[in-house]
MDTraj code that builds the backbone (N, CA, C; nanometers):
import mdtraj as md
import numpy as np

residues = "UNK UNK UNK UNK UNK UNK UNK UNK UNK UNK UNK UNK UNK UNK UNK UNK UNK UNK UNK UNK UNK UNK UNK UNK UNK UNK UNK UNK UNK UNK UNK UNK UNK UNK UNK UNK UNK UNK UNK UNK UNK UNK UNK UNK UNK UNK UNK UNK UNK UNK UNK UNK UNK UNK UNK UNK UNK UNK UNK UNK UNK UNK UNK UNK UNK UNK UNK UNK UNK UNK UNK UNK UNK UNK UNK UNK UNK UNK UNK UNK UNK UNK UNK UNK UNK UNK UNK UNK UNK UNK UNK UNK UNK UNK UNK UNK UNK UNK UNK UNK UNK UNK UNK UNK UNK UNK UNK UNK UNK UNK UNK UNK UNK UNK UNK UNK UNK UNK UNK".split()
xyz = np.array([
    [5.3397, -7.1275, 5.2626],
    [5.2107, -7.0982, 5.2093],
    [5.1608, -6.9623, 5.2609],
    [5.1935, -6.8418, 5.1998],
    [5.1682, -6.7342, 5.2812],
    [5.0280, -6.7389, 5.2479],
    [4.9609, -6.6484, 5.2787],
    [4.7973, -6.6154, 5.2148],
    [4.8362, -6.5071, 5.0952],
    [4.7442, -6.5153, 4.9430],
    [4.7574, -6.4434, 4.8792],
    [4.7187, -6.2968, 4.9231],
    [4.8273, -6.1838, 4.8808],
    [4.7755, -6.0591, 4.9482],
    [4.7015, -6.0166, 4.8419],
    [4.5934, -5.8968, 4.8672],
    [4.5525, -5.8114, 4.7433],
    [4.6173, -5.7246, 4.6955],
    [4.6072, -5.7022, 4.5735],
    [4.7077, -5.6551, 4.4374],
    [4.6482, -5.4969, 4.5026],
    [4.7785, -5.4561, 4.5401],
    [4.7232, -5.2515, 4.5893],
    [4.7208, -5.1632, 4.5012],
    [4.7944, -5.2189, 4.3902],
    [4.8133, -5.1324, 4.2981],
    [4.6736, -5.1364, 4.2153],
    [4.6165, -5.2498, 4.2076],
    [4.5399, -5.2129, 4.1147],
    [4.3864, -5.1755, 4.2146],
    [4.3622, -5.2066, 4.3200],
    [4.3065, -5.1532, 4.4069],
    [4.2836, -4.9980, 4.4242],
    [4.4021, -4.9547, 4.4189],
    [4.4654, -4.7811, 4.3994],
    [4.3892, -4.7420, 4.2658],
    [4.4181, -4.8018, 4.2353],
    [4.3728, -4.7703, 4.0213],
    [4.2040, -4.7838, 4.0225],
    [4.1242, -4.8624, 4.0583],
    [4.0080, -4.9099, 4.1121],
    [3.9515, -4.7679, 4.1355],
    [4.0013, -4.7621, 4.3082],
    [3.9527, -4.5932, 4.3617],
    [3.9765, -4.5204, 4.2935],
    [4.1127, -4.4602, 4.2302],
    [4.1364, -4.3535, 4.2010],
    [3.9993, -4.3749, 4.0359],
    [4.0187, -4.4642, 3.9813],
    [3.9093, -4.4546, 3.8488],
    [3.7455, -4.3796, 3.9003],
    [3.6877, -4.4586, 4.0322],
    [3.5921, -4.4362, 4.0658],
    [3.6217, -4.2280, 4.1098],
    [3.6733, -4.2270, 4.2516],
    [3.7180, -4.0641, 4.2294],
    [3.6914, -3.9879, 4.1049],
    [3.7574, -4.0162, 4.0093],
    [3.7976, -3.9229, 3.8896],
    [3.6703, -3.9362, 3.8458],
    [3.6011, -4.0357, 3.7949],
    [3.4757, -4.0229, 3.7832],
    [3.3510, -3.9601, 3.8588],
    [3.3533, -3.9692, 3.9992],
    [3.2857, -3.9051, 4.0866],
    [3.2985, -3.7398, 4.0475],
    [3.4697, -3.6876, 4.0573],
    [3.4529, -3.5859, 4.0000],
    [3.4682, -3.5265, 3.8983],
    [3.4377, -3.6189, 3.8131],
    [3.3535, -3.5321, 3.6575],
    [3.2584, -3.5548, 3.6338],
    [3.1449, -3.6123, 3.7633],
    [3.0467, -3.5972, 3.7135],
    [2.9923, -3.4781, 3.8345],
    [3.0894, -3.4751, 3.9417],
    [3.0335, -3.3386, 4.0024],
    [3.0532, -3.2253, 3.9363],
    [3.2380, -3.1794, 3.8463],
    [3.2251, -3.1008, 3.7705],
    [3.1179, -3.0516, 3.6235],
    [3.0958, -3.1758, 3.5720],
    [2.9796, -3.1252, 3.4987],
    [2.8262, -3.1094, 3.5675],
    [2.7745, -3.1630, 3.6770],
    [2.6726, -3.0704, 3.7418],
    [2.6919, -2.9925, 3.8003],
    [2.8117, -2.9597, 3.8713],
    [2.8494, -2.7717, 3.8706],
    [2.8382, -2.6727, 3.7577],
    [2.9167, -2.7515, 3.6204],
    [2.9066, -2.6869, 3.5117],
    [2.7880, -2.6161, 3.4823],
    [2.6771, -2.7513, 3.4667],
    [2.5231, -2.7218, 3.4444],
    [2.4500, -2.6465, 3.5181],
    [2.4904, -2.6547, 3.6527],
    [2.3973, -2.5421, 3.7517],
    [2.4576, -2.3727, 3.7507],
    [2.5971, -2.4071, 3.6911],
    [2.6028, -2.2343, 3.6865],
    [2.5845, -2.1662, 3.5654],
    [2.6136, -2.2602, 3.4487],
    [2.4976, -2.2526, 3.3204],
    [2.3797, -2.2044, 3.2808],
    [2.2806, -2.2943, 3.3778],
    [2.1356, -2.2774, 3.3883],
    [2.1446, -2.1246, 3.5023],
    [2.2094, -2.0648, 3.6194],
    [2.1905, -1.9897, 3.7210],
    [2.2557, -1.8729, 3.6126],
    [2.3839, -1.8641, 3.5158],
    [2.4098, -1.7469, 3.4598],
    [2.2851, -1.6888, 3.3629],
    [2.2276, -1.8393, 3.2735],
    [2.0997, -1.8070, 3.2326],
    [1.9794, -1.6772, 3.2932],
    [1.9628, -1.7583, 3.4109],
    [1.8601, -1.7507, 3.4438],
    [1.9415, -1.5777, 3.4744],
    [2.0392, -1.5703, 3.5335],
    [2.0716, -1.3688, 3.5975],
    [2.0425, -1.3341, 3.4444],
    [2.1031, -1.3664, 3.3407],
    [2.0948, -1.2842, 3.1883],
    [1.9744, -1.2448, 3.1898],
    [1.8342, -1.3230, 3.2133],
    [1.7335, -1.3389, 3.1670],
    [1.6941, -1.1835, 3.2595],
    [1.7274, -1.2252, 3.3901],
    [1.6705, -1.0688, 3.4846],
    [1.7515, -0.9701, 3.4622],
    [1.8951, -0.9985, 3.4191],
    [1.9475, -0.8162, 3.3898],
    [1.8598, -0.8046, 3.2814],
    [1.8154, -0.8610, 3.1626],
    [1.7579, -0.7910, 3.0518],
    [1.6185, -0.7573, 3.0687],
    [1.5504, -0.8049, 3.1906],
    [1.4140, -0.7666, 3.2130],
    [1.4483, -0.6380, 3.2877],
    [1.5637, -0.6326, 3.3932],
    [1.5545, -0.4963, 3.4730],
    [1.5923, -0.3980, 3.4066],
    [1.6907, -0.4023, 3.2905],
    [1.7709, -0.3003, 3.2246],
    [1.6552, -0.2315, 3.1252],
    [1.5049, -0.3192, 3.0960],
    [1.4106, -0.2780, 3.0128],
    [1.3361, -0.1877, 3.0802],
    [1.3175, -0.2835, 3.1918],
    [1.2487, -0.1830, 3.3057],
    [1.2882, -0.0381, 3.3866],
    [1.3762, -0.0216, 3.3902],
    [1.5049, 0.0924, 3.4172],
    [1.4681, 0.1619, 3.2916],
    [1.4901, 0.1301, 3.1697],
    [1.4869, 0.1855, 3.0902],
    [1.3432, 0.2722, 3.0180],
    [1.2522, 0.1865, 3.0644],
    [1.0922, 0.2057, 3.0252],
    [1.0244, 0.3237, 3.1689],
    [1.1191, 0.3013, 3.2576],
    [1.0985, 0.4120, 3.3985],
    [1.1920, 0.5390, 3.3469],
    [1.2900, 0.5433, 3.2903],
    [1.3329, 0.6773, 3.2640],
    [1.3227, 0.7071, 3.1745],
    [1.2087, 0.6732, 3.1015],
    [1.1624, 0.7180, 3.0045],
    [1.0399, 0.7818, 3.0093],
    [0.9604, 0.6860, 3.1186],
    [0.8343, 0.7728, 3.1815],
    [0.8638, 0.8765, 3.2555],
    [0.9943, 0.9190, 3.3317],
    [1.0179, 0.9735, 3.4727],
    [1.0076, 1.1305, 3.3448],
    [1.1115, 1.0807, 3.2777],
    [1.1169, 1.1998, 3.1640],
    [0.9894, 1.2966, 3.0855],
    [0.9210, 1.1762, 3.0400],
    [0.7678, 1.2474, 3.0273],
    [0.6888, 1.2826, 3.1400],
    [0.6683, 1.2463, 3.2086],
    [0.6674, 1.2894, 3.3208],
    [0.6868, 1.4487, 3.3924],
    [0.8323, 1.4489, 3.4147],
    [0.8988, 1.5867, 3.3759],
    [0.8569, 1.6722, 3.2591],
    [0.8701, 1.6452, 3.1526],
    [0.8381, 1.7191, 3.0387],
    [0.7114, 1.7865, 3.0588],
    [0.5557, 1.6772, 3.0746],
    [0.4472, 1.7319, 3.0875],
    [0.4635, 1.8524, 3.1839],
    [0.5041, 1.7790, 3.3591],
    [0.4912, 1.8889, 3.4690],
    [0.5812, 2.0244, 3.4191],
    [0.6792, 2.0371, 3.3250],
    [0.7254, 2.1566, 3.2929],
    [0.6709, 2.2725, 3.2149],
    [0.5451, 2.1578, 3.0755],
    [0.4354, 2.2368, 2.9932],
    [0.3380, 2.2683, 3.0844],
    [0.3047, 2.1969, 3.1821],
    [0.2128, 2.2388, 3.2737],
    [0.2265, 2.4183, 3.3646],
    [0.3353, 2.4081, 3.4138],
    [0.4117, 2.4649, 3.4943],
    [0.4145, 2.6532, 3.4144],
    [0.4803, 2.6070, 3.2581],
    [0.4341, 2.7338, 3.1791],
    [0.3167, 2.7855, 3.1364],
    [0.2168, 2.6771, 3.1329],
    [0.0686, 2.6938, 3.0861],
    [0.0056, 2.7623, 3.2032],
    [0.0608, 2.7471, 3.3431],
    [0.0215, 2.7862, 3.4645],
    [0.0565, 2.9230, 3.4837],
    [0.1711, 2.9076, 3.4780],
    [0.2326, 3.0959, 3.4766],
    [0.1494, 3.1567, 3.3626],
    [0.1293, 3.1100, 3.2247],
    [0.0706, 3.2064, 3.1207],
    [-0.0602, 3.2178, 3.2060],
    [-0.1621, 3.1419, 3.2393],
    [-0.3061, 3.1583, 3.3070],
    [-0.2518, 3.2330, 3.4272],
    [-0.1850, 3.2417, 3.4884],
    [-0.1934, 3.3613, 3.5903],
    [-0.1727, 3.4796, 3.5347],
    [-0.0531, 3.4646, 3.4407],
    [-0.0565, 3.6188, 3.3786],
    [-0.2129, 3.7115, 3.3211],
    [-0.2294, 3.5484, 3.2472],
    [-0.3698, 3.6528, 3.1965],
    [-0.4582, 3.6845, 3.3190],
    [-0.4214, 3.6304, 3.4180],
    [-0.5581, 3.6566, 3.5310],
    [-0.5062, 3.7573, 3.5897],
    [-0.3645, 3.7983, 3.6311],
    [-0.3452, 3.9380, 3.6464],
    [-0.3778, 4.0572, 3.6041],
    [-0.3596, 4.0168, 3.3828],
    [-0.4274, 4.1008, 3.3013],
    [-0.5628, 4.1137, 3.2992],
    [-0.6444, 4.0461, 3.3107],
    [-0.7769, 4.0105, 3.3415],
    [-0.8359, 4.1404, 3.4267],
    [-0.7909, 4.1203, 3.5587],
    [-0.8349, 4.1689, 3.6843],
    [-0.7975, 4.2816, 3.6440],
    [-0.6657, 4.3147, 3.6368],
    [-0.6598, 4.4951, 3.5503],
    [-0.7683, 4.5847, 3.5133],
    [-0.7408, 4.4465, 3.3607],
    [-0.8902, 4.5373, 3.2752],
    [-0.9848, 4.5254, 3.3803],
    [-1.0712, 4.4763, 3.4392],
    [-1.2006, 4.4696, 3.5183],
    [-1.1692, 4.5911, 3.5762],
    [-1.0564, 4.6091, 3.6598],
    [-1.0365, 4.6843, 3.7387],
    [-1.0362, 4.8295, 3.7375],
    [-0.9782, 4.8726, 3.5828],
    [-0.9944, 4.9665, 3.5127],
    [-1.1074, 4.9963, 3.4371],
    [-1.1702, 4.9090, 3.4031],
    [-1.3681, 4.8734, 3.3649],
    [-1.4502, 4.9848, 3.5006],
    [-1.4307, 4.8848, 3.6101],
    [-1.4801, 4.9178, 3.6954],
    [-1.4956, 5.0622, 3.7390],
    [-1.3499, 5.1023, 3.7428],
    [-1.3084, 5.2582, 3.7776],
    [-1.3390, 5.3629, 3.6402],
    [-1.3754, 5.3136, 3.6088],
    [-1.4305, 5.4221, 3.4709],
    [-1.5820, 5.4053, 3.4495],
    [-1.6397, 5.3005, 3.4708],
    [-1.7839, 5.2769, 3.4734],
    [-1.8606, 5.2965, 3.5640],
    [-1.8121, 5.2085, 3.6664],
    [-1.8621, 5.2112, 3.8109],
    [-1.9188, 5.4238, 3.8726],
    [-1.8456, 5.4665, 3.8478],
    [-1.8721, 5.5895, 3.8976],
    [-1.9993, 5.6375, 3.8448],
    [-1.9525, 5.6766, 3.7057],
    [-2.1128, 5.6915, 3.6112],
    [-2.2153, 5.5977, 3.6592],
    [-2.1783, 5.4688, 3.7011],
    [-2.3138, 5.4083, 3.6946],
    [-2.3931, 5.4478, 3.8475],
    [-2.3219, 5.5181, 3.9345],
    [-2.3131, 5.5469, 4.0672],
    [-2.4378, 5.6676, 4.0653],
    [-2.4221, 5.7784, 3.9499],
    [-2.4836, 5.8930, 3.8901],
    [-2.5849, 5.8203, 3.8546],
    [-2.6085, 5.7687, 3.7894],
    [-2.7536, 5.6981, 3.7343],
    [-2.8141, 5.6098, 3.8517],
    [-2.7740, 5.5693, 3.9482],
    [-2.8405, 5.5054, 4.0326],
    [-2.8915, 5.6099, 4.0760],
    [-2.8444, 5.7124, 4.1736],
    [-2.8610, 5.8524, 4.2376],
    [-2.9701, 5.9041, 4.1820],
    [-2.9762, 5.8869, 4.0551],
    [-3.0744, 5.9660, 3.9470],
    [-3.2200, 5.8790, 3.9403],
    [-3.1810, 5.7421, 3.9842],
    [-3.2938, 5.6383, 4.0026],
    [-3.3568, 5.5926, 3.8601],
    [-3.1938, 5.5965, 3.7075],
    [-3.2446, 5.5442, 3.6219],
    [-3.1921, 5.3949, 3.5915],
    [-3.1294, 5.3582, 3.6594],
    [-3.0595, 5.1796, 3.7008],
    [-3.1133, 5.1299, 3.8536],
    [-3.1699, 5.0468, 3.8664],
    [-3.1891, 4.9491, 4.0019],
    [-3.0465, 4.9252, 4.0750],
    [-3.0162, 4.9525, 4.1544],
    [-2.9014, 4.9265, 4.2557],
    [-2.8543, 4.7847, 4.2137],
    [-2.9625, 4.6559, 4.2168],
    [-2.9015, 4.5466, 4.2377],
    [-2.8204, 4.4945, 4.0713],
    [-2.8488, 4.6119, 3.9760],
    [-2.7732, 4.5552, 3.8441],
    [-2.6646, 4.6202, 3.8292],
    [-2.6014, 4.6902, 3.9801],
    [-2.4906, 4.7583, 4.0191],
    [-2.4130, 4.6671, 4.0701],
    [-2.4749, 4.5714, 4.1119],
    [-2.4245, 4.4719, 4.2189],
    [-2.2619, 4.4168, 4.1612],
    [-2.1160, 4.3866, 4.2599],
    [-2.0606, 4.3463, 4.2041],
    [-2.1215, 4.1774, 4.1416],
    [-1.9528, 4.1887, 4.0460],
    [-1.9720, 4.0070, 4.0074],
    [-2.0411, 3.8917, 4.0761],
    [-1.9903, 3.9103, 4.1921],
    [-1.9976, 3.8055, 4.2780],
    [-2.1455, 3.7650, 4.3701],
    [-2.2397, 3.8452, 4.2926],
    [-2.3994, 3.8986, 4.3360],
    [-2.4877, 3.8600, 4.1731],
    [-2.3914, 3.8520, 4.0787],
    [-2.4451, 3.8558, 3.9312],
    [-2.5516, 3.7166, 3.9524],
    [-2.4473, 3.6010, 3.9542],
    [-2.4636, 3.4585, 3.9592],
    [-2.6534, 3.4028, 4.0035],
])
top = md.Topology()
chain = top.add_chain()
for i, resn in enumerate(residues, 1):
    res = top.add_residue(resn, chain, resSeq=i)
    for name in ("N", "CA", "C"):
        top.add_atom(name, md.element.get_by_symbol(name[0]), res)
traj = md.Trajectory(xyz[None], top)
């Protein structure tokens, strides 16, 4: 009368069913979490690549303006070089005569006054 033993084989078959199941259901929530995680990177490369893209686009205008600026700046100095010229040549051709008429006491000194006395 031995004692009945348990059947190993199907014991074996038992575990190994449970296993295989264990891992397909870990492989499909791996599946799903790198699914949902590739999602979710797609979602931020296409927000950063907009953003990258919407920055060198400003960086550019940006540039562009400071370069119209930059020539608009040089032209206003030029004319203020030209400017000061003419005054300068105003001055030296007027200024003297008006020097004679002060002397003569037919202009008031102070409407001799430079610019910077006009105000």
């Amino acid at each position: 009368e031995a004692a009945q033993q348990p059947d190993l084989s199907a014991m074996m078959a038992e575990i190994r069913e449970r296993y295989e199941g264990v891992a397909a259901k870990n492989r499909k929530d791996l599946d799903n979490w790198f699914q949902a995680k590739s999602e979710e990177l797609q979602k931020e490369t296409a927000v950063s690549t907009e953003t990258l893209q919407t920055s060198r686009s400003e960086i550019s205008d940006v540039k562009r303006t400071l370069q119209n600026l930059e020539i608009e700046l040089q032209s206003q100095l030029s004319m203020k070089v030209s400017l000061d010229a003419t005054l300068a040549e105003t001055q030296s051709r007027y200024f003297p005569a008006a020097g004679r008429l002060i002397s003569a006491n037919r202009i008031p000194a102070a409407a001799m006054a430079g610019p910077e006395l006009w105000d």
